[in-house]
C-alpha positions, 0 to 999 in steps of 0.5 A: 741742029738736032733729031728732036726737040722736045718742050717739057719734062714730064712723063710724056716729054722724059720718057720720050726723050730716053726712049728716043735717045735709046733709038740713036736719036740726039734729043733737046729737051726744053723744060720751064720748071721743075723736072717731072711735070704735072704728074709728078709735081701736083698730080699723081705722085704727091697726091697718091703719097698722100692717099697712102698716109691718110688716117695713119700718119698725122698729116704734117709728116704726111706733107712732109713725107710727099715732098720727100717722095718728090724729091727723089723721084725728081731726081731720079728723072734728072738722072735718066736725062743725063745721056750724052745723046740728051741735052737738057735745056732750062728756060721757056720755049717760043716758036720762032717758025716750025722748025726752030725754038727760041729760048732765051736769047739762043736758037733750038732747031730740029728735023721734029719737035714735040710739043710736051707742055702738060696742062693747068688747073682751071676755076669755075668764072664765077663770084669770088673764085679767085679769093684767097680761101679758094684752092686748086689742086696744086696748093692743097698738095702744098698745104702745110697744115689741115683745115678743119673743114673743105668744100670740094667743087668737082666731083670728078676724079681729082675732087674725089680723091682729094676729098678721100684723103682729107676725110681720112686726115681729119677734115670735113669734107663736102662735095658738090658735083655739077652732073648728076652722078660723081665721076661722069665719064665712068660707068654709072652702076660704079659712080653711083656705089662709090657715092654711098661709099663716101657718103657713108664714110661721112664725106657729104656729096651733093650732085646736081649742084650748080656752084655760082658764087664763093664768098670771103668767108668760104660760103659757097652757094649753089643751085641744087637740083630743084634749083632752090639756092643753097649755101655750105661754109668751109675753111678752104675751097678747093676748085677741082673742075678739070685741066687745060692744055698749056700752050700760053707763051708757045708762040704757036701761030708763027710755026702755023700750028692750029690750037683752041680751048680744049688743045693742039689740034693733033692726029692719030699719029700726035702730028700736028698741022705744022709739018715734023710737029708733034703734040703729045699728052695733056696738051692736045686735049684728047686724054689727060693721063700721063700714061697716056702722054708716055704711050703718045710719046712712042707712037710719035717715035714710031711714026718718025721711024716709020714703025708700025705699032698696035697701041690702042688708044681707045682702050686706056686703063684709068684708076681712081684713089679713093678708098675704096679703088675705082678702076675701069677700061673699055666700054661703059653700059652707057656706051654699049647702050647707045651703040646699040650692042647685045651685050651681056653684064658678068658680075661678082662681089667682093664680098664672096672673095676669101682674100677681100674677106681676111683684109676686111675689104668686102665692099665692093664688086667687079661688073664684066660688060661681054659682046654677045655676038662674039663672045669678047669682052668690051669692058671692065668696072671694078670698085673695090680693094686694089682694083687699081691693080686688077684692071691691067689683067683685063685690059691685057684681054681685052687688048689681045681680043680674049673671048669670056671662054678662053679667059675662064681657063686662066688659072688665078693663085688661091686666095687673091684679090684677081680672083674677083675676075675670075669669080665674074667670068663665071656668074653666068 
């Protein structure tokens, strides 16, 4: 027997079983596949290496830098699992009852377990998406050669960091979005510049877009907002309409485990309904991220050892790597809006900055959302330049509950991109 079983390796699972090892705690980690899960395989990884070649280096050496990147990466994670308080298990976990794990023909028990199964991409149930010239994310991430043309089904972040890169390549890309603005979930000043952004680079993004059929040869038809019926052809069509959590194969029922489409049912403390079970990450559905997955990870801990912590989970940094940058935390205008805040909006652009102005990056801008009862800011927009990079000073504000006054006396160095922050928290 051991403290904890964990079920998959990726940044959720490996980081928790370090951290949990770190705390005295002797630690099975179960893993089907390769080591760093989804993030690291076919997600994040893979996918920034390439954003970070695109239109620079010719796209074969580009796939084969990915790979390299992977690999090493990969290792580096069996590196850190190599701890006498770690047992690293290969093979598919089944429960048996909630306190024990079937692999294989041997048993796994534990005082807890963590559920840590990622997600998988899924398609549209609709004429021809299984056909050979459909994708998903992860098989463009395998693509040894760049087709001449894509149509992107999902303009949600994967689609559209997909279709960023592969623009940049070479290809011609297309983009239809069933909502009415690309990137629903973000705040729509931001989602609507990132459309002209793209659509002025030549990436052809059609919103309101009802896809019902795909044909053999890459025909695409859809339903656009009038609901007059039309068709784009490509070589490749890559279905990039979201995720679902993993628990095929789990056997969730014997450990009394209640689960549904959109995940493990889990509380804020990641407890599911089997007692000393837990579930963290893509697969309790509540937010597909993988830093997430690691902070989900500790609270779990925590609530193991008793601890008290101050995560927040309602305040949770998203980027997105197209070009340009799209970064965002907190609150939307949306969201203000229907809570019925007074609040007020802070903006600058990039284009009055000196840095984004010598690295000719000035489109873009940083849209602060501030309570005007309290003074505290509740949100933060940005598109532009390594907006990816400034979001975190913000969420740190934000976090330590900063009002705009206390946050206008941080001294910023001269001349650097944060100083959109700070330009801002001073338009008003």
């Amino acid at each position: 027997m051991t403290d904890l079983i964990i079920i998959g390796a990726g940044p959720g699972g490996y980081e928790t079983a370090v951290a949990a090892a770190q705390r005295g705690m002797t630690v099975t980690i179960i893993n089907d596949g390769p080591l760093g899960g989804v993030c690291l395989n076919e997600g994040c990884i893979p996918t920034k290496a390439f954003c970070h070649h695109a239109g620079v280096t010719p796209f074969e050496q580009a796939a084969e830098r990915k790979a390299a990147v992977v690999e090493q990466l990969r290792g580096g994670v069996a590196h850190l699992l190599k701890n006498e308080r770690i047992t690293l298990v290969e093979g598919r976990a089944a429960f048996k009852d909630a306190a024990t794990v079937v692999v294989g023909d041997e048993e796994y028990t534990a005082r807890d377990i963590i559920i840590a199964t990622g997600s998988r991409a899924v398609r549209l149930p609709i004429p021809g998406a299984d056909l050979p010239v459909v994708l998903d994310s992860t098989d463009v991430l395998d693509l040894k050669e760049l087709p001449a043309t894509m149509c992107v089904i999902g303009g949600g972040v994967i689609g559209l960091e997909m279709a960023s890169y592969l623009h940049r390549f070479g290809c011609r890309v297309s983009v239809l979005e069933y909502a009415p603005q690309v990137l629903p979930a973000f705040d729509a000043e931001v989602s609507k510049r990132l459309k002209m952004m793209l659509s002025r680079q030549g990436i052809k993004i059609e919103t309101d877009a009802q896809v019902t059929a795909i044909a053999q040869d890459g025909t695409v038809t859809y339903a656009n907002k009038k609901g007059k019926t039309m068709e784009v052809t490509a070589d490749k069509v890559l279905m990039a309409v979201g995720r679902a959590p993993r628990t095929d194969g789990l056997n969730l029922e014997a450990a009394g485990i209640e689960y549904g489409r959109k995940g493990i049912v889990a509380d804020d403390n990641m407890a599911t309904t089997a007692p000393h079970v837990y579930a963290i990450g893509d697969v309790n559905g509540k937010m597909m991220l993988a830093h997430v997955a690691s902070f989900q990870g500790v609270r779990v801990l925590n609530h193991i050892q008793g601890k008290d912590d101050h995560i927040r989970f309602d305040l949770v940094p998203a980027a997105v790597f197209t070009v340009p940058e799209v970064a965002t935390v907190g609150m939307t205008e949306a969201q203000c809006e229907s809570q019925g805040m007074d609040y007020s909006v802070y903006k600058s652009l990039y284009g009055a900055n000196g840095k984004a102005v010598a690295m000719e990056a000035t489109d873009g801008f940083c849209k602060l959302l501030v309570d005007n009862a309290t003074h505290r800011m509740l949100g933060c927009h940005i598109i532009g330049a390594h907006s990816s990079d400034i979001i975190h000073e913000v969420t740190a504000l934000i976090n330590l509950g900063a009002t705009i006054e206390q946050a206008r006396d941080i001294i910023h160095a001269h001349p650097t991109l944060s100083e959109i922050f700070q330009l801002a928290l001073h338009s008003k």
